[in-house]
KESE-40892 format. One record per residue: x, y, z of N, C-alpha, C, O in turn; residue number from 0; chain. Coordinates in steps of 0.1 Angstrom, whole numbers, plus 5000, padded with zeros to 4 digits. Layout:
KESE-40892
X Y Z X Y Z X Y Z X Y Z NUM A
...
//
This chain:
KESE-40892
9259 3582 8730 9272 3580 8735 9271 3580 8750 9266 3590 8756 0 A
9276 3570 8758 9275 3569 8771 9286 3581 8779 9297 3585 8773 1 A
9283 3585 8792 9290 3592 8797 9306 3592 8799 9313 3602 8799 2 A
9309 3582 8800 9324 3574 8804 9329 3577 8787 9340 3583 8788 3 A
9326 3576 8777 9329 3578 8761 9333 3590 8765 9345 3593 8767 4 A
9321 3601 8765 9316 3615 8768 9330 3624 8774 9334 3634 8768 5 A
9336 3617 8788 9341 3620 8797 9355 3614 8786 9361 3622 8779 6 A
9357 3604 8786 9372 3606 8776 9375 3614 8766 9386 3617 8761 7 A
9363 3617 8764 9367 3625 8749 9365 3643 8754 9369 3653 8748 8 A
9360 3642 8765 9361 3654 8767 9352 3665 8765 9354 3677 8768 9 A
9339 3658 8759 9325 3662 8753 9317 3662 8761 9306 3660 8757 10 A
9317 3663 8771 9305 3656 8785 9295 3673 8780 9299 3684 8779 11 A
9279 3666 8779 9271 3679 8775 9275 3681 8760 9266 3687 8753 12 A
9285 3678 8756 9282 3684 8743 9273 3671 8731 9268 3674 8720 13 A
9273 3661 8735 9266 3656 8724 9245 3659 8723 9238 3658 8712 14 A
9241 3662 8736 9231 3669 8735 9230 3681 8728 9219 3681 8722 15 A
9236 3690 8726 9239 3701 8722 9241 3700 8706 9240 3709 8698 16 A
9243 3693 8705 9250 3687 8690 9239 3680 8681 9238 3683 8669 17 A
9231 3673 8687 9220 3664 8682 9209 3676 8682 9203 3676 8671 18 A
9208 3684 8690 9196 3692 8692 9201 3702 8683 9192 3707 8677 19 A
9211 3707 8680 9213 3720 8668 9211 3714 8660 9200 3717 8654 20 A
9218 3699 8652 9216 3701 8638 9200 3694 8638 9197 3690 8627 21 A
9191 3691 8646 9179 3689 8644 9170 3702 8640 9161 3703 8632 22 A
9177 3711 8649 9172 3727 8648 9176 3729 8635 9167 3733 8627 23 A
9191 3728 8629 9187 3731 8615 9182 3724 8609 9174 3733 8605 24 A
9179 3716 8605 9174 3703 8597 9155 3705 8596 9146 3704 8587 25 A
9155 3709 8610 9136 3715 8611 9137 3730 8601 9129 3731 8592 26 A
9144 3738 8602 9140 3751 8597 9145 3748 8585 9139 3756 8578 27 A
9153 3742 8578 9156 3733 8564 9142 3735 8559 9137 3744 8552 28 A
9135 3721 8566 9125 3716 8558 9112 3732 8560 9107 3736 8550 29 A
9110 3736 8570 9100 3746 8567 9102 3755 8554 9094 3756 8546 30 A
9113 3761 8554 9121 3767 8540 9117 3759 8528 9110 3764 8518 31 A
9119 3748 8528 9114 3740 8517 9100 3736 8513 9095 3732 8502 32 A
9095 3738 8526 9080 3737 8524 9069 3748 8515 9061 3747 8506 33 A
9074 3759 8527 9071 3769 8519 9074 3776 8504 9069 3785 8498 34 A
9085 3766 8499 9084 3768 8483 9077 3762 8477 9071 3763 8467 35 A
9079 3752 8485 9067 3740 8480 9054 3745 8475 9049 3746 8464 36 A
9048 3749 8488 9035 3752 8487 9034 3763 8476 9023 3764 8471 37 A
9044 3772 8472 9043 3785 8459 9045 3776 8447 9041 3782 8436 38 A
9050 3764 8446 9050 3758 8431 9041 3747 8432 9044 3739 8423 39 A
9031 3745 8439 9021 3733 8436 9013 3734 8432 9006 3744 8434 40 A
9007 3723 8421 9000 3729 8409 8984 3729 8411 8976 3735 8404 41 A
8980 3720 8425 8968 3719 8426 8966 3725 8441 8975 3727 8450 42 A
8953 3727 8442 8946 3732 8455 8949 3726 8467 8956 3732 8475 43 A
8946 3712 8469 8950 3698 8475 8964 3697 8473 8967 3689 8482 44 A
8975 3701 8466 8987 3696 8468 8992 3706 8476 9002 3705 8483 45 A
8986 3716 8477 8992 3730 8485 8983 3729 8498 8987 3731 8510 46 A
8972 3724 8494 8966 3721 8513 8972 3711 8523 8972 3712 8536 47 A
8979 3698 8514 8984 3688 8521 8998 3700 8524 9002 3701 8536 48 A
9003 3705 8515 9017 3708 8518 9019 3721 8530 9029 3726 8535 49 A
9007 3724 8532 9004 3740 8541 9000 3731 8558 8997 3736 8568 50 A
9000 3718 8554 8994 3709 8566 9009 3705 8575 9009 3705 8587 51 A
9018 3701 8567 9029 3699 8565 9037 3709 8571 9044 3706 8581 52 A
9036 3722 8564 9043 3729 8565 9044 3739 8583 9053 3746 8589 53 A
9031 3734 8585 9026 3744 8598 9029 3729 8610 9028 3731 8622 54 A
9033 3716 8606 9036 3706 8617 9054 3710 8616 9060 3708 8627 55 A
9062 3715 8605 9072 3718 8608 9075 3726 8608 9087 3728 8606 56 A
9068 3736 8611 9066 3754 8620 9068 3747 8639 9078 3748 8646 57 A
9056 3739 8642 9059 3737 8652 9071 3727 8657 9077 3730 8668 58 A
9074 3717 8650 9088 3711 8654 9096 3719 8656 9102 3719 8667 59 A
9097 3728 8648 9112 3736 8651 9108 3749 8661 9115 3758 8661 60 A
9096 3749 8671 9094 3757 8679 9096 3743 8690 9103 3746 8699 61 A
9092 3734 8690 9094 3726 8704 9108 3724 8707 9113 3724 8718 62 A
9119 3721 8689 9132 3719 8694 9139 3733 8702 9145 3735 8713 63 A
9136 3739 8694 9141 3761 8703 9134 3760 8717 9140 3765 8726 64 A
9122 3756 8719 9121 3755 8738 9129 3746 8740 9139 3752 8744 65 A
9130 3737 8740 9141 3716 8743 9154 3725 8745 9160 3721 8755 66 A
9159 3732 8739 9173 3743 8734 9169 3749 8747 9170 3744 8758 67 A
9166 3760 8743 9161 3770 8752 9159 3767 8771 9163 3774 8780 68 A
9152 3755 8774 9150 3752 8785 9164 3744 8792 9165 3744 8805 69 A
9173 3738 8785 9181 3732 8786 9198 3738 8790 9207 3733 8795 70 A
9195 3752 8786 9208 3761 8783 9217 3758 8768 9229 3759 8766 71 A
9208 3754 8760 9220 3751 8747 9213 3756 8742 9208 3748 8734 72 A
9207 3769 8740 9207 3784 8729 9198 3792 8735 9186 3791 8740 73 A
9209 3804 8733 9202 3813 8739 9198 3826 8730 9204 3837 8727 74 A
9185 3821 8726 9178 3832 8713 9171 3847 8720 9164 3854 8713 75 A
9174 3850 8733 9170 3863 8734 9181 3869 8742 9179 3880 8747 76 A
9191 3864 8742 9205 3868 8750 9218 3869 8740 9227 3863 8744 77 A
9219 3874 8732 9232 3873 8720 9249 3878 8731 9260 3877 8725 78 A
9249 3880 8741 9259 3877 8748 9262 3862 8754 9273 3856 8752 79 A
9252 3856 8762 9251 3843 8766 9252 3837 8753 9260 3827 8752 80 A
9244 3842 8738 9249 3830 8732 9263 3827 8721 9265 3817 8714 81 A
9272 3841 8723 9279 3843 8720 9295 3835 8730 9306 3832 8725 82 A
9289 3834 8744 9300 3829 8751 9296 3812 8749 9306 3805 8747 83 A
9288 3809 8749 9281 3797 8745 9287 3791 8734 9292 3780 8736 84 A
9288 3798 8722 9292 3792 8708 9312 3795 8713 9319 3785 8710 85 A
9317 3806 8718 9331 3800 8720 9335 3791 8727 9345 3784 8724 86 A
9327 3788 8738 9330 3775 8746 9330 3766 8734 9340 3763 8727 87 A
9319 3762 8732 9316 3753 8718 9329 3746 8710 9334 3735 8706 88 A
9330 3762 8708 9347 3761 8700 9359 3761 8698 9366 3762 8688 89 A
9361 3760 8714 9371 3759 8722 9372 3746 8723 9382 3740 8718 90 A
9361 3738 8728 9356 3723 8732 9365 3717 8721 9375 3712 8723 91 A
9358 3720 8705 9362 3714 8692 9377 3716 8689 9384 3708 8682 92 A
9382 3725 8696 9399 3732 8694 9408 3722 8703 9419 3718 8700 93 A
9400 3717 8715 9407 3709 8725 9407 3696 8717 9417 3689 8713 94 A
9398 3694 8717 9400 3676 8708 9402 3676 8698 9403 3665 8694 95 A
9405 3686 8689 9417 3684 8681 9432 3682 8683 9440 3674 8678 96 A
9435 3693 8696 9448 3694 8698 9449 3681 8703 9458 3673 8699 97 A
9440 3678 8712 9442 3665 8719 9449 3652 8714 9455 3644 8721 98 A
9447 3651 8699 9442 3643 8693 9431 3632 8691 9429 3621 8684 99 A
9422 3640 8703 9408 3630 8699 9398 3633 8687 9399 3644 8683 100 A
9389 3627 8681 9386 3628 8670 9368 3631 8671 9362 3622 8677 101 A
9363 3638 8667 9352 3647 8674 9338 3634 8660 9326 3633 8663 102 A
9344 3629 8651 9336 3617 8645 9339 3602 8644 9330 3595 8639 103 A
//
C-alpha cells in the first residue's frame, strides 16, 4: 500500500507491522506443526527431512522477531513498551472504524 493510501486511511506504519506479525504467526504456526510432524513420521528419512525443515522454520521466525524487534513493532523483552504498543494498535483499529474507513 503506498503512503498517500497509508496516510488517508490513517495507517501510516501500520501496514508493516501488520505483514510482519501475521508472518510472525504464520512462522511459529508452521514450527508447531513441524514438530508434530516429526513425532508422527513413520520413517528415519521422513523425520530427518522434517527435523531439516523444522530447524529452517526455527530460524525464520527468529529473523522475523529481530526484523520486529529492530524496527520497533515488538517488543519481546519490554511487556510495558509492548503493552502501550498493542493499545496504540488498537486504538489505530478503533479510529478507522469510527471513521468509517475500512481496515480490508
Amino acid at each position: 500500500m503506498n503512503s498517500f493510501i497509508q496516510n488517508l486511511m490513517g495507517m501510516e506504519g501500520m501496514t508493516d507491522q501488520v505483514i510482519a506479525a501475521d508472518f510472525l504467526i504464520t512462522a511459529k504456526s508452521g514450527v508447531r506443526n513441524y514438530a508434530i510432524a516429526i513425532t508422527e513420521a513413520a520413517t528415519p528419512e521422513v523425520r530427518e527431512t522434517l527435523r531439516r525443515q523444522f530447524e529452517d522454520a526455527i530460524l525464520t521466525h527468529e529473523r522475523i522477531t529481530a526484523y520486529m524487534m529492530e524496527n520497533g513493532l515488538y517488543h519481546a523483552y519490554n511487556i510495558n513498551e509492548q503493552i502501550q504498543l498493542d493499545v496504540k494498535n488498537a486504538d489505530n483499529v478503533q479510529n478507522l472504524s469510527a471513521n468509517g474507513n475500512s481496515i480490508f
